[in-house]
C-alpha positions in Angstrom: 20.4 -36.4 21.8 17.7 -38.2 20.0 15.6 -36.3 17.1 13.1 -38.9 16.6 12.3 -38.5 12.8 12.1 -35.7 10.5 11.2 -37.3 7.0 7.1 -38.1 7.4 4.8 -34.8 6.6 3.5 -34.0 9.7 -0.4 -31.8 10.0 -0.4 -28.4 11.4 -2.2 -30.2 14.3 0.2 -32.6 15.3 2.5 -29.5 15.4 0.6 -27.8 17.5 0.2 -30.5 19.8 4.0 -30.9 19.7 4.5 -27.4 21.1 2.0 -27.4 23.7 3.8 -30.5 25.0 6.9 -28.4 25.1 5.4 -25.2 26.4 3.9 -28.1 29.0 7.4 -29.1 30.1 9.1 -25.9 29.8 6.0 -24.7 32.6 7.6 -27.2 34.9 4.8 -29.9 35.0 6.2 -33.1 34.2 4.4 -35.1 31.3 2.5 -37.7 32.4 3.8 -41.4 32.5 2.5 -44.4 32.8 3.2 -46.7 36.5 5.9 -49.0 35.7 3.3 -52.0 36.2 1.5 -51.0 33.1 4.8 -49.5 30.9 5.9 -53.7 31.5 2.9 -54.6 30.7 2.5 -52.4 26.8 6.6 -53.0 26.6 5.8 -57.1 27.1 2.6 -56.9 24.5 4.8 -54.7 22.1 7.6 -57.2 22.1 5.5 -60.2 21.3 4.2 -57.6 18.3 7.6 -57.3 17.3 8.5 -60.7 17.1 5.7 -61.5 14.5 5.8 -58.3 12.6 9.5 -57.7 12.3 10.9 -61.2 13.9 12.7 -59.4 16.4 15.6 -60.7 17.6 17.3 -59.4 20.9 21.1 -60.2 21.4 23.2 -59.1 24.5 20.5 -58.3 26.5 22.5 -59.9 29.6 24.6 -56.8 29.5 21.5 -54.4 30.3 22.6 -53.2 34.0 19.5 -54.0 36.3 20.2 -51.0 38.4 22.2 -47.8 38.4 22.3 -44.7 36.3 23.2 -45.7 32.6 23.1 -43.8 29.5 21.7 -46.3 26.9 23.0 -45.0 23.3 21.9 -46.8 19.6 22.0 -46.0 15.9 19.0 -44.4 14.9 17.1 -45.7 11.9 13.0 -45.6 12.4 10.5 -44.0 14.3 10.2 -48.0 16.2 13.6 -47.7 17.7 12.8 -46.5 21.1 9.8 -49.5 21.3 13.1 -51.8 19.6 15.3 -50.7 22.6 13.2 -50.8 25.6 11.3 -54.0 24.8 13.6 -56.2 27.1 14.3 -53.6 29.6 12.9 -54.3 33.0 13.5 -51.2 34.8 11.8 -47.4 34.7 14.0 -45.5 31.8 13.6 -42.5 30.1 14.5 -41.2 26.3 14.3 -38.1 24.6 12.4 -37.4 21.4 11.8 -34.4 19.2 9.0 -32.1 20.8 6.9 -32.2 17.9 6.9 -36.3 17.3 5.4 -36.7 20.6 2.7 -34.3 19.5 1.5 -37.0 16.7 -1.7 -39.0 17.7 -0.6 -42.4 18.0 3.3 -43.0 17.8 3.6 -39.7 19.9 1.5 -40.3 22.3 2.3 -44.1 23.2 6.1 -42.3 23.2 4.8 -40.3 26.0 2.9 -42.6 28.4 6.3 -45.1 28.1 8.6 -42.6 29.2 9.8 -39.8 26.3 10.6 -36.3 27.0 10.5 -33.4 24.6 13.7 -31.9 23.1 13.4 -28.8 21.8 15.7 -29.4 18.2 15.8 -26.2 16.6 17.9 -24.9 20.0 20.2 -25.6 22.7 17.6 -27.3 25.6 19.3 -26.9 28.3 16.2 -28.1 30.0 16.3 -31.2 28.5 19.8 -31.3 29.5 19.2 -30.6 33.3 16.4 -33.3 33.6 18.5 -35.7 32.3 21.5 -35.0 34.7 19.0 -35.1 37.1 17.5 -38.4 36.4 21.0 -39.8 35.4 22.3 -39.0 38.8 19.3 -40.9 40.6 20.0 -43.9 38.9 17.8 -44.1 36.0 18.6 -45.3 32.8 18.3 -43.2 30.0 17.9 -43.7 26.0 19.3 -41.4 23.3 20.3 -41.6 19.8 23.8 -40.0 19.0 22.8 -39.4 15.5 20.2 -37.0 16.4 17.9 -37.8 13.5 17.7 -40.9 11.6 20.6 -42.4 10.0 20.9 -43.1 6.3 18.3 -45.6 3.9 21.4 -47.9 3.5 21.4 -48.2 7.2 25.2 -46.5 7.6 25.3 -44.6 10.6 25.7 -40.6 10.7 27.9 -38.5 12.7 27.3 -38.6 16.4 26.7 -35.9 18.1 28.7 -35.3 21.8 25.3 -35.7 23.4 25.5 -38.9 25.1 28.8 -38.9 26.3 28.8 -35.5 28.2 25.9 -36.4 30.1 27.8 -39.8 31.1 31.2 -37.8 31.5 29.4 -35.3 33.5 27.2 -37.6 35.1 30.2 -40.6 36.2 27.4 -43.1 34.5 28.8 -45.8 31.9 27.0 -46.0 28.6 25.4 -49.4 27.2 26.4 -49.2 23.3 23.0 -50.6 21.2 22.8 -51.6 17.8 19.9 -51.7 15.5 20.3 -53.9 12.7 17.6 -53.9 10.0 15.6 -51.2 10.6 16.6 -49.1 8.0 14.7 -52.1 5.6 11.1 -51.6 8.0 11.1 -48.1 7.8 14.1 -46.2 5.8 13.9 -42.1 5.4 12.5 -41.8 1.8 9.2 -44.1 2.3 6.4 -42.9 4.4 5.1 -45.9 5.4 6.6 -49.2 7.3 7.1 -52.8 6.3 7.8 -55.9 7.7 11.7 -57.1 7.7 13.6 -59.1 10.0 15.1 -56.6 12.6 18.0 -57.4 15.6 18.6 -55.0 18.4 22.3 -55.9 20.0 23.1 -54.9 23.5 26.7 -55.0 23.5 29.1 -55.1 26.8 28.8 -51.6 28.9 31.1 -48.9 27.7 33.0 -47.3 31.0 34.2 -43.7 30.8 37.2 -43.8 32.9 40.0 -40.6 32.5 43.2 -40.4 31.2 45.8 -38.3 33.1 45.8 -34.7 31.9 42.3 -35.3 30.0 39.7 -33.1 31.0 35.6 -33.5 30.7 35.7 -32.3 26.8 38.4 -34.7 25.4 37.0 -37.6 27.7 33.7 -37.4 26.1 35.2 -36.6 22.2 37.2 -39.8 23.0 34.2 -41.9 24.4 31.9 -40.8 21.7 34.8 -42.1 18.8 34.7 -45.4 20.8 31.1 -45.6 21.0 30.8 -45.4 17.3 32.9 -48.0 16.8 31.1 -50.3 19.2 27.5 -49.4 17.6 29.1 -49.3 13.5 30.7 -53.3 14.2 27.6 -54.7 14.6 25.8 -53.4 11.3 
């Protein structure tokens, strides 16, 4: 699952904001999202941002699956990365971000309207979980970060977490590996503040889940996640 940063000081505000999103989901009502006119719209505007600001490059993005329920997993390195990811997607998706990020005034909030849902990192959210499944299962494409948090100021990756592959184990959906190559320079974990650096997103070929005899759900998705960190880590 993605925890979309955890290293800028945050006002008792924005926290409080952050939970009353949560205690908005966890009520049942669904945050409000943008029509998928307007999300290409901001997601077309943002990428012509990105490719002045941080000379965005996009690789791969031939192997983005135009339809069909996909888990869509990349390293995580800055609070940008979702905006990185979905900038050539032309499709609804979906990605989930730490409650209390989407709580912050501007970041948070744009997060929101594009398509985040809160994730509840301090516990287990199973409801977070469930939704997911749910919207995996329609068809919808859906963004996480294995890492869970961001990854490292050098811009080496952390452990994964089994996130991402038991939804797409549990799901039958394949999983489109992403890497992120450069953000670590825009935005790293010990600086508050971004900066401009070159930055390439790589799509790489779609990762299928398929079983070995005898393997059941939990060693498919231990061995999927290995392989998906391998994919994302040849890139960097």
């Amino acid at each position: 699952m993605t925890q979309t940063g955890t290293g800028v000081a945050r006002k008792g505000g924005d926290d409080e904001d952050g939970r009353a999103w949560s205690r908005g989901a966890a009520s049942g009502e669904e945050p409000f999202v943008l029509p998928q006119w307007a999300i290409q719209i901001v997601r077309a505007a943002l990428a012509i941002t990105f490719r002045v600001v941080f000379r965005l490059r996009l690789t791969g993005v031939e192997n983005i699956p135009p339809e069909g329920g996909v888990v869509i997993a990349a390293n995580h390195q800055t609070y940008f990365d979702p905006f990185w990811v979905s900038s050539p997607v032309k499709r609804p998706l979906r990605f989930l971000a730490w409650d209390a990020v989407l709580g912050w005034f501007a970041i948070g909030r744009l997060m929101g309207w594009l398509g985040a849902w809160p994730l509840q990192t301090q516990k287990g959210d199973t409801r977070a979980y469930r939704r997911s499944v749910r919207w995996l299962r329609a068809g919808g494409a859906l963004v996480i970060f294995p890492e869970g948090g961001r990854g490292y100021s050098d811009g080496l990756l952390q452990p994964f977490k089994p996130g991402a592959t038991r939804l797409a184990v549990e799901t039958n959906t394949p999983i489109l590996p992403v890497t992120i190559r450069g953000g670590h320079r825009v935005w790293p974990k010990d600086r508050k503040f971004p900066r401009p650096a070159r930055v390439e997103v790589i799509y790489h070929p779609v990762l299928r889940l398929d079983a070995r005899p005898g393997e059941d759900a939990r060693a498919r998705a231990q061995r999927a996640s290995k392989r998906l960190y391998e994919i994302i880590s040849s890139a960097l």
